[in-house]
N, C-alpha and C positions, 0 to 999 in steps of 0.2 A: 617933656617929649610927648605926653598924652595933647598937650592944646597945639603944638604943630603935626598933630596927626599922624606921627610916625611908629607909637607904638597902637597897636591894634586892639589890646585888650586891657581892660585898667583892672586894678585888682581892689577889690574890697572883702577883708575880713571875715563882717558880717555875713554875706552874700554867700565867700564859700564856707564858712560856720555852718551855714543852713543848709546848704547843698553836701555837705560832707555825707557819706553815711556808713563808712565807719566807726566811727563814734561820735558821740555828743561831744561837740565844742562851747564851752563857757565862755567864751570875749570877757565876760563881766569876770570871772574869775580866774581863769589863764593867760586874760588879755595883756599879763605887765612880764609875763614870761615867752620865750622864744614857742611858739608851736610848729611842732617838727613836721606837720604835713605846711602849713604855708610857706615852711621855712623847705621842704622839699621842691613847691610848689616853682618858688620862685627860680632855685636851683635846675630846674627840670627846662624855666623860661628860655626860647632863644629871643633874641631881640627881629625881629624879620626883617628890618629893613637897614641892620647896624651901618652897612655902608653908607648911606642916606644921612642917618643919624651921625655920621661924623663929620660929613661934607656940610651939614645944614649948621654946622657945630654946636648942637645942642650936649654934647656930653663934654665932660673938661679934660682938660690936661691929664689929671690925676686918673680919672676914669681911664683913658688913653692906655695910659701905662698899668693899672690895673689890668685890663685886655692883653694885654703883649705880655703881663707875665705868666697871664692865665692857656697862652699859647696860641691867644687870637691873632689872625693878623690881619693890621691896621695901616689902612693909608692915611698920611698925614698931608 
């Protein structure tokens, strides 16, 4: 979705590691465990263009129904 342009902001790790400043992030050392701020991070994500994103069909079937259980709703 980031190379047809529909989602807006890519995420890298690193990047918010460094911009955190709550605490020190290790990548090199907490990098093979869940971190609960990216992992908030992403949770927090809306997608902005999801209509877009379904008609272009870059997301799958699975994805699809993922959404609609999650109480999105999806034109198919």
């Amino acid at each position: 979705m980031y190379r047809q342009g529909v989602l807006e902001q890519k995420f890298d790790i690193y990047d918010f590691a460094e911009k955190n400043t709550k605490r020190e992030i290790d990548i090199d050392d907490e990098g093979y465990e869940i971190i609960s701020e990216a992992k908030k991070w992403f949770k927090d994500y809306e997608i902005p263009n999801l209509k877009k994103v379904i008609t272009m069909g870059c997301i799958s079937k699975k994805a699809v129904e993922v959404l609609k259980n999650q109480g999105i709703e999806v034109e198919e």
